[in-house]
N, C-alpha and C positions, 0 to 999 in steps of 0.2 A: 713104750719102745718106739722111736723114732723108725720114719719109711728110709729104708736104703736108695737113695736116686744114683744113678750112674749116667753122669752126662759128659758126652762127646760135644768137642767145641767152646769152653766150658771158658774159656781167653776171649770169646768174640763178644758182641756188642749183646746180645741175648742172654749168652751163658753168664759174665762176668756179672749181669742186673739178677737175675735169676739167682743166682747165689747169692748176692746182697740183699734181697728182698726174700730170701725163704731160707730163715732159720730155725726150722723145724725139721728139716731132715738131716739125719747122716749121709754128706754128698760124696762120692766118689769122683773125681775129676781123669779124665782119658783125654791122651793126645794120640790120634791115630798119625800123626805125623811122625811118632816114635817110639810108639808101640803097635806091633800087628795086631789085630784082633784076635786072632788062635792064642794070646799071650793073656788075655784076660783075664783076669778074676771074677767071675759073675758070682762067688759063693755071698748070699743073702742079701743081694738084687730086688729090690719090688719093682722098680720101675727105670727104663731106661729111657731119657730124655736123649735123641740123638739131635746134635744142634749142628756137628759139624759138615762143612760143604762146603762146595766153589760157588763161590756167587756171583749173579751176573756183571758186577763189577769190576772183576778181574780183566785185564787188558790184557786180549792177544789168548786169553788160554783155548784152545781148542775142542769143537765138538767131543773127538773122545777124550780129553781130558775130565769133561764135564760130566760126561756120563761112568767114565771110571770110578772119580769121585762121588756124584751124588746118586749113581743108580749101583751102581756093582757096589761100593763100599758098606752104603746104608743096609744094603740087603745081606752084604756077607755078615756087616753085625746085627741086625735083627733073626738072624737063622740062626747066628750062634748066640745068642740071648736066650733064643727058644730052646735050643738043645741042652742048653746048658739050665734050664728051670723057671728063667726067668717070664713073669704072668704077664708083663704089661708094656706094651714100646709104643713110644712118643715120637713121633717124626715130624719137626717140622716145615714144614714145604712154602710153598708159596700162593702169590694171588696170579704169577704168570702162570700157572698150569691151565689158566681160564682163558689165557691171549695176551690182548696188550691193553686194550680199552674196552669202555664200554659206551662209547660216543653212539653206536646207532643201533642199540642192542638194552634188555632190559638190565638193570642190574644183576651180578651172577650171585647163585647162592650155591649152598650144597650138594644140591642136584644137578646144574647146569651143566651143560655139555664142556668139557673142557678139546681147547684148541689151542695147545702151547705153541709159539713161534720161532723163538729161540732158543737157542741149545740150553739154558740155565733151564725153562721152565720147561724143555722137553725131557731132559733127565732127570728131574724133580718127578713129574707124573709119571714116567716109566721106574720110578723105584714105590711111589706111593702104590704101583699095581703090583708089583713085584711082592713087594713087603705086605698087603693085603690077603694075596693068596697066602701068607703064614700063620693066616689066622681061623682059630680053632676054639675050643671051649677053655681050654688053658692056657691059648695065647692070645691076651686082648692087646688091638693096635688101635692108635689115633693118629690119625692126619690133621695137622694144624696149618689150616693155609692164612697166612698173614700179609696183608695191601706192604706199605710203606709204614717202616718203623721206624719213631724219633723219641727225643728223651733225654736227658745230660749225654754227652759224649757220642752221639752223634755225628757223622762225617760226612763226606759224599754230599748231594745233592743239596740235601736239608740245612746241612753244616754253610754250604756256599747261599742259600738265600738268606739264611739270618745276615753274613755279611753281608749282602749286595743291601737288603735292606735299613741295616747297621749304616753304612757308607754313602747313600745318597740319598737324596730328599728327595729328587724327584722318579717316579718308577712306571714304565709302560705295562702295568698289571693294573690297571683299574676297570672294571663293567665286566671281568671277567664271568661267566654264570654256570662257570664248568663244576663239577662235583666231582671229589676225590678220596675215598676210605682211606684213612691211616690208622693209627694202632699207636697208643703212649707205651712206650714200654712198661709202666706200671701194670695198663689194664693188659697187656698182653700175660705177665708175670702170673696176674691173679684168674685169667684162664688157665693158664697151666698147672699152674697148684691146684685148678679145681678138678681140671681132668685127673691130675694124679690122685690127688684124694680122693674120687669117685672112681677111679680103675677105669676108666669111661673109655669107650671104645666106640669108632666112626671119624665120619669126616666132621670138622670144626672151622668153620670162619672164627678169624682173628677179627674185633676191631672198634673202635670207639663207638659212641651211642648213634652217629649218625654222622654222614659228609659233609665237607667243606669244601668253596670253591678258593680259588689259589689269591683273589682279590682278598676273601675273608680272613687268609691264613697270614697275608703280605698285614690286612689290618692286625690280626691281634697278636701277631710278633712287633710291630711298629709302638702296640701298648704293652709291650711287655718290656719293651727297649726304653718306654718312655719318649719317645720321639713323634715329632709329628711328619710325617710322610705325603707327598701330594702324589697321587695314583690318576697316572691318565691313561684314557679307552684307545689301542692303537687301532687304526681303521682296519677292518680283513683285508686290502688287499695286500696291505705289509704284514701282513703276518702270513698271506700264503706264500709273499716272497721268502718269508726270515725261514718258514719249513721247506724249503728249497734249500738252501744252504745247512738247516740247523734243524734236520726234522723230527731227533728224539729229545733233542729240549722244547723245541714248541710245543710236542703233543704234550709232554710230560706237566709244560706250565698251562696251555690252554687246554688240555684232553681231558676226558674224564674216566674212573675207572673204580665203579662202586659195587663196594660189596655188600649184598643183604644179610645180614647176620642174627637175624631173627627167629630163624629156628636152632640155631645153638645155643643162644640164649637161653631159650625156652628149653629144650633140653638137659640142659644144665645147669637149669635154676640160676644161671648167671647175669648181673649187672654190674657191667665195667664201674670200678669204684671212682675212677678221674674223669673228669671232665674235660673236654678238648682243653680249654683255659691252663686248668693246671698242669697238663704236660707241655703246655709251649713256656709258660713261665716259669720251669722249673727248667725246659731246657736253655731259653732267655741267659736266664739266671747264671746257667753254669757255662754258656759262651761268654758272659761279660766276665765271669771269674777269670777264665779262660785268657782271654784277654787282656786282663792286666798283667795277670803272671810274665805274659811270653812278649 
């Protein structure tokens, strides 16, 4: 008999891979944009995947809007999950709950002190507390904190350097030596199948076998594009001017911001199945599709 999953969000760029990659469960799909939670169905529920949220994306939405959404919502539907019988909630959060960087600071792991900065990652770790204290011998919770997620269809940030590197031959990203955790959405998918298939309960880093600096990432999308690319070293003192005008792109191309994921793994008997390579070429791939279509 197949696990019953019940996932919020189940349309966004997570939820939508997550159903395409895990066809072993009876999935329940929920829009809380148009269903209230007191409307639910929880009857034979094993596990609720909660995906949906405002993400820091969003232009212009407002601290309590953020915190309505990802702190009050999450928790009204994990209390009614629990009330309602259900053993097992999934929340997934993020890598801001830990800050912004980790330029003068060691890598963060699951212990780490978290110091969210803005309102996405501060409503994030205010519902991950929230939703913790609902836990009991019958109600197992997991916190999935995930860096930067890429993968076919992809948007935002990731989606703009495939083209930037698509489009010029020459690019001021070379001798970068920054490190940056990301997460394929593949291996992200086969973490959470795994937590769900073990009931697993605690806090979970999301994320590839190891970091990459953003010169290595500019290289192996440039080979996945097929093209050859010339990468030049721009001197520091232009690029303390360019974060002057431009300071949450610079940090984001030169910053670093890495996650230790090594005792989740171990815990969970886990080894992300992709390799960096294969999730760039496969997103590669499906931007050049992309591209001819449109």
């Amino acid at each position: 008999m197949k696990n019953k999953i019940l996932i919020t969000g189940s349309s966004g760029f997570v939820g939508t891979n997550f159903i395409k990659m895990s066809p072993g469960y009876e999935i329940c799909e929920i829009d809380l944009l148009i269903q209230k939670v007191d409307e639910i169905n929880f009857s034979g529920v094993d596990s609720v995947l909660h995906l949906a949220a405002l993400v820091h994306k969003m232009k212009g939405a407002s601290q309590e809007q953020y915190f309505k959404v990802n702190r009050d919502l999450a928790f009204e539907m994990a209390k009614r999950a629990k009330d309602r019988g259900v053993k097992h909630f999934i929340l997934m959060s993020t890598a801001k709950v830990f800050g912004e960087s980790t330029n003068h600071t060691e890598p963060w792991n699951e212990n780490s002190k978290c110091n969210p900065i803005d309102a996405y990652g501060k409503s994030k770790f205010a519902a991950e507390k929230l939703i913790r204290g609902l836990e009991d011998d019958d109600f197992a919770v997991a916190i999935v904190r995930s860096p930067l997620i890429y993968g076919a269809g992809v948007r935002a940030n990731m989606f703009n350097l495939i083209k930037l590197v698509d489009k010029f031959p020459l690019l001021p990203l070379g001798g970068l030596n920054n490190k940056r955790s990301m997460v394929y959405i593949g291996n992200l998918v086969a973490l959470l199948n795994l937590i769900i298939n073990k009931h697993a309960s605690g806090v979970f880093i999301a994320g590839n076998s190891f970091p990459i600096s953003t010169t290595e990432l500019v290289q192996q999308i440039s080979r996945s594009l097929a093209k050859r690319r010339i990468l030049i070293r721009v001197p520091n003192f232009l690029l303390k001017i360019a974060r002057i005008f431009k300071p949450a792109i610079v940090d984001r191309l030169i910053g670093s911001l890495v996650l230790d994921n090594i005792k989740t793994n171990k815990v969970l008997d886990f080894i992300p199945p992709y390799s960096i390579e294969q999730g760039i070429n496969e997103m590669v791939d499906w931007y050049q599709k992309t591209k001819i279509k449109a």
